[in-house]
N, C-alpha and C positions, 0 to 999 in steps of 0.2 A: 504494500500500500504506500511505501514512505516513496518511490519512485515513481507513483502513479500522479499524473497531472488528474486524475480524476476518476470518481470513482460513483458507477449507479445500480441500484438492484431494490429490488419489493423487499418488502420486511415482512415479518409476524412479530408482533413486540407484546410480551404477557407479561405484567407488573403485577406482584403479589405485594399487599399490605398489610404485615405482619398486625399492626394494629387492629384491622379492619377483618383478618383472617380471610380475605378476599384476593379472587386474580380477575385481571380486568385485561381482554385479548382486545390488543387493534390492528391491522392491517394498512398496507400503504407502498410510498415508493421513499426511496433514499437518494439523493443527487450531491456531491460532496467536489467539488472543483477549487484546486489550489490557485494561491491563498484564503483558506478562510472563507469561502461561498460555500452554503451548503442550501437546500432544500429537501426537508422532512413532514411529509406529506401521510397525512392519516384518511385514508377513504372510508372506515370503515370501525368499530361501529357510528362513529360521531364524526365528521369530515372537520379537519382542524388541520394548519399549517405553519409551517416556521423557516423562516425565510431568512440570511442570514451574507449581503452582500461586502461581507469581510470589517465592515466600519458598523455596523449596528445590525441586530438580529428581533425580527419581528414575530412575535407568537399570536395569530389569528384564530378565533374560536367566529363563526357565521354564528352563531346564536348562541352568546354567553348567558349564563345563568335564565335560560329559558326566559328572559327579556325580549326574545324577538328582533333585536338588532345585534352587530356582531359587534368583537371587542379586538382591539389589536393594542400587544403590550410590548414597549418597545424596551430597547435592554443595548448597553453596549456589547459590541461581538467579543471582547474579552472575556466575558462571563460566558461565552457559549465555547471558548476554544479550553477552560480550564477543564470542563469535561471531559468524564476518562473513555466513554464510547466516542467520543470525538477528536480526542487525544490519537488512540489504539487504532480507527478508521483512517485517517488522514496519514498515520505515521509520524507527526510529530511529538509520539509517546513512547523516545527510543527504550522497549521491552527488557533489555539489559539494564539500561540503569535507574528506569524508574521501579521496576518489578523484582522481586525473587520468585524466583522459578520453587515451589510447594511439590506440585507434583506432573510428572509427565508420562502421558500411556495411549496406548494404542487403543480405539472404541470402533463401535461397530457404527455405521451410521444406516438411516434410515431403510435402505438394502441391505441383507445382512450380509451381500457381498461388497459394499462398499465400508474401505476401512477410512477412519477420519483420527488425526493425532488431537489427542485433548492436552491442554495446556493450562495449570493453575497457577494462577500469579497471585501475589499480595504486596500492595504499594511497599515502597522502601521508605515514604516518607509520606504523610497525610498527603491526599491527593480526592479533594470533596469529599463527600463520606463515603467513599468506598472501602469495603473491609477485603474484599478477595473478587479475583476477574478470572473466567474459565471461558476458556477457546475452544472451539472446535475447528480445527482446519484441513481442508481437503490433500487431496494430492498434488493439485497445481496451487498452494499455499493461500487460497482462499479462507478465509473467515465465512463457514457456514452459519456456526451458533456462537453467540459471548451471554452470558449471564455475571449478572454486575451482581453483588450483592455488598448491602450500604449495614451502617453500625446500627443501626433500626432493626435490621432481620429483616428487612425489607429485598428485592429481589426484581430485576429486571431481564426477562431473558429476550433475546432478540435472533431470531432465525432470520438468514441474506438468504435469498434467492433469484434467479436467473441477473448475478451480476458481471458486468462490464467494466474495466479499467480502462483509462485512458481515453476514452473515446472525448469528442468535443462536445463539450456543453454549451446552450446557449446565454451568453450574458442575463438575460431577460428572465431565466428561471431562478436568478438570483435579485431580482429587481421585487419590490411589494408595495403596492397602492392599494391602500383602504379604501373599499366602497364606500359608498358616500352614505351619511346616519351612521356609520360604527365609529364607536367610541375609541377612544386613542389616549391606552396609561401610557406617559413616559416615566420610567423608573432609572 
């Protein structure tokens, strides 16, 4: 990934909340173009975007708090690149010396003829509240599965599929304009 000018593929992203003893599954696309442009797109079950053209990063819900008009919260892109799934994706989270290598083994992946090497890391140094990161990567060193898990007991697992490295992305999938009536936090 750290050699890829760019990086795009669907996700399945399933967040369990330890508190809440719940997992909440959403579906989508991934679009990540160096420097710092990303597009993370949720289709499903709630359509919500995060748009992030290297200088500021926008999170769009079309109908926030079931108010009927949407809400776009804006954030500088700093806070979005300290992230460790966005760290890990782009490559700018060289795996040697932000991580120790916990445990490493060979797994079965979804075929049980296809084998996928799993990879368990744990920050070397407070890195957001991440407590431990597990890889799953293919044979052409793909990142099929990462499951983040935070000091909460909380738990983010995110399956890639059908991705592309490298390819050209459009400027414009990193650009975001609010509809007109949604409300706009700057934070």
């Amino acid at each position: 990934y750290k050699q890829a000018a760019s990086v795009s593929a669907d996700f399945t992203q399933e967040v369990y909340q330890a508190s809440l003893a719940r997992t909440k599954t959403s579906k989508g696309s991934l679009k990540l173009s160096k420097p710092g442009m990303v597009r993370w797109e949720i289709a499903e079950p709630e359509a919500t975007v995060m748009v992030s053209d290297g200088r500021k990063v926008s999170y769009f819900t079309p109908d926030a708090r079931g108010k009927g008009k949407g809400q776009v919260i804006e954030r500088k892109a700093a806070e979005l690149e300290r992230q460790p799934i966005f760290r890990i994706l782009t490559g700018s989270a060289p795996l040697d010396k932000e991580f120790s290598i916990v445990k490493s083994e060979q797994v079965s992946g979804v075929l049980p003829e296809e084998k996928l090497f799993q990879v368990t890391l744990k920050p070397k140094a407070a890195m957001a509240d991440l407590s431990l990161a597990k890889m799953r990567v293919n044979s052409k060193y793909l990142i099929e599965e990462l499951i983040l898990e935070n000091l909460n007991g909380n738990t983010t697992k995110i399956t890639l599929q059908n991705q592309t490295l490298g390819a050209k992305l459009p400027g414009a999938l990193f650009q975001f304009k609010a509809p007109p009536g949604t409300e706009v936090v700057k934070n």
